[in-house]
Backbone as numpy.savetxt, mean C-alpha at the origin, in Angstrom:
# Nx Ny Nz CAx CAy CAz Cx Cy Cz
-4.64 -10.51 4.13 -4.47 -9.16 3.63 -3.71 -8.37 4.69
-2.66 -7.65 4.09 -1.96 -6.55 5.28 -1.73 -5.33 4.60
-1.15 -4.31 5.26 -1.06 -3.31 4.19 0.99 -3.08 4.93
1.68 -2.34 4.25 3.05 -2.27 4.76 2.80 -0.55 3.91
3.89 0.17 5.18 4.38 1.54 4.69 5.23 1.76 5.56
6.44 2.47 5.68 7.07 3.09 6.53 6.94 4.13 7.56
5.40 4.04 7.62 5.14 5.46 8.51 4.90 4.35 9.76
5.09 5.45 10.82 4.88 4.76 12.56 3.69 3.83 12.41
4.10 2.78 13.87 3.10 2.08 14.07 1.68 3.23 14.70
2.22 4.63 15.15 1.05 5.36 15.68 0.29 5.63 14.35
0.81 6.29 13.64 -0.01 6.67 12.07 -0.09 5.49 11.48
0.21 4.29 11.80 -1.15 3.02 11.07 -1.95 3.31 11.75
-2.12 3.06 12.86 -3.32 3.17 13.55 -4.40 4.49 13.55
-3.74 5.43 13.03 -4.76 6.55 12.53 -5.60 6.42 11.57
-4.74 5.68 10.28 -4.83 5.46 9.38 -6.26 4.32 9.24
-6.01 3.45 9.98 -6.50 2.20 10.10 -7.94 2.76 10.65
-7.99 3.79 11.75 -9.11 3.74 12.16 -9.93 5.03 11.43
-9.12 5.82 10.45 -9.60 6.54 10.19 -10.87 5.95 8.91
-9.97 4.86 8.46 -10.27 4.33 6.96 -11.81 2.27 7.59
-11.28 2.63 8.70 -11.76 1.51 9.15 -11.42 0.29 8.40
-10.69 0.02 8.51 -9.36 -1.03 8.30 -10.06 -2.27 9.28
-9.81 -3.27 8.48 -10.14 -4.57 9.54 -8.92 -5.41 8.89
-7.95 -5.25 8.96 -6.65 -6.00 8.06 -5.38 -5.14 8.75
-4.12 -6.08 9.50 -3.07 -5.60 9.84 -1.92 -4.29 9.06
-1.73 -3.50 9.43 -0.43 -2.26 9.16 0.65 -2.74 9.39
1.43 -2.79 8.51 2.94 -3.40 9.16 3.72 -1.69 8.77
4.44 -1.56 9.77 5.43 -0.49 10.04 6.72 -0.59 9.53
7.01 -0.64 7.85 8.15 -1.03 7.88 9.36 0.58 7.16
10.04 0.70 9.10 10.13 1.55 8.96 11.66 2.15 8.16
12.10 1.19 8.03 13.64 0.91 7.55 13.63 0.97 5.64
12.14 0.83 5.36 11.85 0.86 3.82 12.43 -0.32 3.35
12.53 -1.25 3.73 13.09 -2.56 3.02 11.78 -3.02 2.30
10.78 -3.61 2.62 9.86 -3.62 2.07 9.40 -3.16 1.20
9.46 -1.74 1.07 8.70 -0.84 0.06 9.79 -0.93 -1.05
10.89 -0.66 -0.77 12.16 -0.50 -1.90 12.08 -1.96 -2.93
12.34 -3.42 -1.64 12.00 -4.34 -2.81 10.98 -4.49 -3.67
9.99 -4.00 -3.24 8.53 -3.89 -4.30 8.52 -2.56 -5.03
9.78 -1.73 -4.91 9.64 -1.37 -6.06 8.48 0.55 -6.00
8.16 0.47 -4.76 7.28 1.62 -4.27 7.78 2.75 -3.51
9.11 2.61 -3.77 9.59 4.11 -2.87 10.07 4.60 -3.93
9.13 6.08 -4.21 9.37 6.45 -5.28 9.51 8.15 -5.15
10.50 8.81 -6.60 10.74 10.31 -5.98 9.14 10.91 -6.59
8.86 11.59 -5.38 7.80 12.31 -5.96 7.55 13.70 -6.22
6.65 14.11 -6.57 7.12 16.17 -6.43 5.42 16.51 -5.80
5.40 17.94 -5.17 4.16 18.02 -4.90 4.37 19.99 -5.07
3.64 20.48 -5.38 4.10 22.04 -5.66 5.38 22.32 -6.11
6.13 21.40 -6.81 7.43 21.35 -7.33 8.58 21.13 -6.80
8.20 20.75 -5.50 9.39 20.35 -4.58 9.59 19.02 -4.59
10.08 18.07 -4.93 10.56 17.03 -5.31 10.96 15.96 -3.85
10.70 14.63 -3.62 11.11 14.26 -2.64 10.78 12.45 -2.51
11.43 11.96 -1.61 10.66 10.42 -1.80 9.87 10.48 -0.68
8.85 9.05 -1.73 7.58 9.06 -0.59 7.08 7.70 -1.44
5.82 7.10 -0.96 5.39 5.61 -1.29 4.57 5.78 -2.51
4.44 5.09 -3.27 3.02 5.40 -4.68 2.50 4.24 -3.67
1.29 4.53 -3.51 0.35 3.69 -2.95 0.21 2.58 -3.93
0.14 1.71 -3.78 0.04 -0.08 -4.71 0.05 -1.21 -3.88
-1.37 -1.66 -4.46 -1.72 -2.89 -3.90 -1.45 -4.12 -5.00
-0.86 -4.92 -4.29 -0.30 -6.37 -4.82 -1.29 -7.21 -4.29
-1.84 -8.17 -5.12 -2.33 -9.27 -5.34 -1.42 -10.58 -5.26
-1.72 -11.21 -4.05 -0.51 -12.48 -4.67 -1.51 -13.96 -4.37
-1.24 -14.82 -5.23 -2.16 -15.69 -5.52 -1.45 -16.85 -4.56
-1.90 -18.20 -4.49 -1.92 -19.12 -3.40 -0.70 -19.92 -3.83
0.41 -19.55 -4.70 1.26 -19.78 -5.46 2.58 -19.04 -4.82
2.02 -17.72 -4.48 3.26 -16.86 -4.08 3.64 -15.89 -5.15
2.81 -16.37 -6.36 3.15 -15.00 -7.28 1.74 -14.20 -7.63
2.53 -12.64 -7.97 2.09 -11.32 -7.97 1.09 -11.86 -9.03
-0.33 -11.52 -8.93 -1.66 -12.06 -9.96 -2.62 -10.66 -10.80
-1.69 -9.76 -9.42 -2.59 -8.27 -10.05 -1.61 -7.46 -9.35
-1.77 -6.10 -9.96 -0.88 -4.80 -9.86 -1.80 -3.75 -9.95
-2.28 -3.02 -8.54 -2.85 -1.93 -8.79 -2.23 -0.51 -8.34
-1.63 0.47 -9.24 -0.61 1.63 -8.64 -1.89 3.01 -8.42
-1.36 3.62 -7.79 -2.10 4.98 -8.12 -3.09 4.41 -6.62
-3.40 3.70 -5.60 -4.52 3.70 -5.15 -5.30 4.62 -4.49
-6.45 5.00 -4.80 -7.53 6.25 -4.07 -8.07 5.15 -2.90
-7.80 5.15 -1.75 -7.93 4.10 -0.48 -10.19 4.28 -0.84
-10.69 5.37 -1.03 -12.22 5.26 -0.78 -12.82 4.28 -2.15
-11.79 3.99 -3.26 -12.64 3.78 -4.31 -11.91 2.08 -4.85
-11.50 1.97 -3.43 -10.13 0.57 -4.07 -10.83 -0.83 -3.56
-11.38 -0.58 -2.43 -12.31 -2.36 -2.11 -13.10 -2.92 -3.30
-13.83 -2.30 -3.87 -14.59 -3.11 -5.25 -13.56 -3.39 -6.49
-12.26 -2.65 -6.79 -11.04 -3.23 -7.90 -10.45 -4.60 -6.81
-10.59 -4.84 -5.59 -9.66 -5.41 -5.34 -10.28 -6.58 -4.97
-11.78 -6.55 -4.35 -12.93 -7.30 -4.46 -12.72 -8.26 -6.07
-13.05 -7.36 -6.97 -13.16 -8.07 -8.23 -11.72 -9.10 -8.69
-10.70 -8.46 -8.30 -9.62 -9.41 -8.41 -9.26 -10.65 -7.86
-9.64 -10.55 -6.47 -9.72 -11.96 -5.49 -10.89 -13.15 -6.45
-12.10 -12.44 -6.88 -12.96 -13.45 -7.44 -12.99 -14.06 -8.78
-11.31 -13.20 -10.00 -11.28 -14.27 -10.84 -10.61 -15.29 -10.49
């Protein structure tokens, strides 16, 4: 399990310890990552419009292909959807 976003390797580590993370942050800060999957997306927030990541966790099975798609993630309420996916 890893997680990838374009923000600093310092804000993984905020992140990580804020959320208590026991699984690697990759810093990918160039957005290659996020763009091929498809997650750098325009967003708006008080109507100002801008890009930024939709949080989504990928599932990939022992195959190499994508087995689950979860968009939208709330990081406090996502270990038991993602729990349940590893065990079908």
């Amino acid at each position: 399990m890893l997680g990838v976003s374009p923000d600093s390797v310092e804000s993984h580590k905020k992140f990580r310890d804020k959320y208590e993370l026991n699984f690697p942050l990759l810093a990918d800060t160039d957005k290659k990552i996020v763009e091929a999957y498809g997650v750098w997306k325009e967003k708006s927030m008080y109507g100002k419009k801008y890009m930024g990541v939709e949080r989504t966790t990928f599932v990939i099975d022992q195959a190499g292909k994508i087995s689950h798609i979860f968009r939208k993630v709330k990081v406090e309420q996502h270990y038991d959807e993602v729990q349940e996916a590893l065990a079908e």
